[in-house]
C-alpha positions as CSV (number, residue, x, y, z in Angstrom):
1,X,-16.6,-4.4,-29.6
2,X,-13.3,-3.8,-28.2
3,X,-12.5,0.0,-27.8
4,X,-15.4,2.0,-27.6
5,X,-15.6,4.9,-26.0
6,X,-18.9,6.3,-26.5
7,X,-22.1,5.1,-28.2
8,X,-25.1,7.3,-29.5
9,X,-28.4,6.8,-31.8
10,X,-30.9,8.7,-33.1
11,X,-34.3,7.5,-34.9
12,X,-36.8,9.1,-36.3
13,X,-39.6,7.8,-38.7
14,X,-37.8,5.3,-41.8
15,X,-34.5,6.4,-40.4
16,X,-31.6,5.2,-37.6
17,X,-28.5,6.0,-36.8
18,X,-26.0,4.8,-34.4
19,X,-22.5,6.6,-33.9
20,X,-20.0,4.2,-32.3
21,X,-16.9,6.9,-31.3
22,X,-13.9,4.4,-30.7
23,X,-10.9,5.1,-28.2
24,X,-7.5,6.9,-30.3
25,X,-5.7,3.6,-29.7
26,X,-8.5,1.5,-32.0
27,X,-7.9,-0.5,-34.8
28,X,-10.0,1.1,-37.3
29,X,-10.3,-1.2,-40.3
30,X,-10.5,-4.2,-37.1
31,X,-13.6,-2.2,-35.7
32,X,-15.2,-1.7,-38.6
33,X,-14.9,-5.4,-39.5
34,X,-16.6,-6.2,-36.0
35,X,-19.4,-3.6,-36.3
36,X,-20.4,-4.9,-40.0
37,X,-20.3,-9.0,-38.5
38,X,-22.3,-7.5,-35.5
39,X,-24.9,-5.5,-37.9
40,X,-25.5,-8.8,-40.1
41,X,-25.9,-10.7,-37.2
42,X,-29.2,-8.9,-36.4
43,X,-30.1,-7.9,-40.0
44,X,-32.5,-10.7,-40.6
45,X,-34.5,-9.7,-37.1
46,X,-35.0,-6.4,-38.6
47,X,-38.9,-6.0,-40.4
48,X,-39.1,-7.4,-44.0
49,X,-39.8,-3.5,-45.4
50,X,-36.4,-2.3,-43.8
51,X,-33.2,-1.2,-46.2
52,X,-30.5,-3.3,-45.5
53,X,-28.0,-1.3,-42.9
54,X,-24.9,0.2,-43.6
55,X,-21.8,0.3,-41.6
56,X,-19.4,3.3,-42.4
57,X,-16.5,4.8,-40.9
58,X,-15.7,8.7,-40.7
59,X,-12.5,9.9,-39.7
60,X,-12.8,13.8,-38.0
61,X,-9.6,14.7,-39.6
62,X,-11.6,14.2,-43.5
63,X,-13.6,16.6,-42.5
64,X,-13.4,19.9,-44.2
65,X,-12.8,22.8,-41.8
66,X,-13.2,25.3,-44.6
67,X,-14.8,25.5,-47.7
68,X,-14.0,28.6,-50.6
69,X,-15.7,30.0,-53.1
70,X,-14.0,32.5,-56.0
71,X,-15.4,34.7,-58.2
72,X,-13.4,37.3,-60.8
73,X,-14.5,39.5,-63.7
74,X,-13.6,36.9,-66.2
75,X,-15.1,33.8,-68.1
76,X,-15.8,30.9,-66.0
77,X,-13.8,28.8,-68.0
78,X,-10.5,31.2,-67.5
79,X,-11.4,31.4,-63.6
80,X,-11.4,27.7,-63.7
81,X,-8.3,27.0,-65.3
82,X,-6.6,30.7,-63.2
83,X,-7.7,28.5,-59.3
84,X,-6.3,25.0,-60.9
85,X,-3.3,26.3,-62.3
86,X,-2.3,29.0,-59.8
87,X,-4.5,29.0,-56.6
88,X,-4.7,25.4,-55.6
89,X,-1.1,24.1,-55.8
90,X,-0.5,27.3,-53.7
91,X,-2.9,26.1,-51.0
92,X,-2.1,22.4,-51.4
93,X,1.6,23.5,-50.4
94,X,0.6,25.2,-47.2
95,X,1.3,22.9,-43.6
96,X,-1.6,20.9,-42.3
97,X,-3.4,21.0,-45.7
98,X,-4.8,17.7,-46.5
99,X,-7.0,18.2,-49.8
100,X,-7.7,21.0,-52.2
């Protein structure tokens, strides 16, 4: 794989992983591509009991840096509709925001 900038793995019993960490420049969707091709070439070498593997992508910027939780003197129902109505467009407005 073209790219790559660092590999690690970790196993322990009925479970792998392997974390390919690709250079800024990378094409993603090209990379993943490569990495599923390179996975199904040694698929069928793996033992007959094992799950077939999965090849996914995370991006670091998806990640969620903060998580909230509300709570109010009021029925659940109201609160609900009081965050979705008022809170979260307020949030969704504010720079570097990327999901509410």
């Amino acid at each position: 794989m073209d790219k790559v900038s660092d590999i690690r793995s970790t196993s322990m019993e009925g479970i792998s992983f392997v974390v390919i960490e690709l250079q800024q420049n990378a094409n993603i969707d090209f990379s993943l591509q490569d990495a599923q091709r390179k996975v199904g070439e040694v698929a069928a070498k793996l033992p007959a009991t094992a799950r077939t593997p999965t090849v996914s992508k995370l991006a670091l910027d998806e990640i969620p840096v903060l998580r909230m939780g509300v709570s109010a003197d009021m029925d659940s129902r109201e609160l609900y509709q009081f965050v979705k109505d008022k809170i979260q467009p307020q949030l969704s407005r504010v720079e570097g925001v990327g999901q509410v």
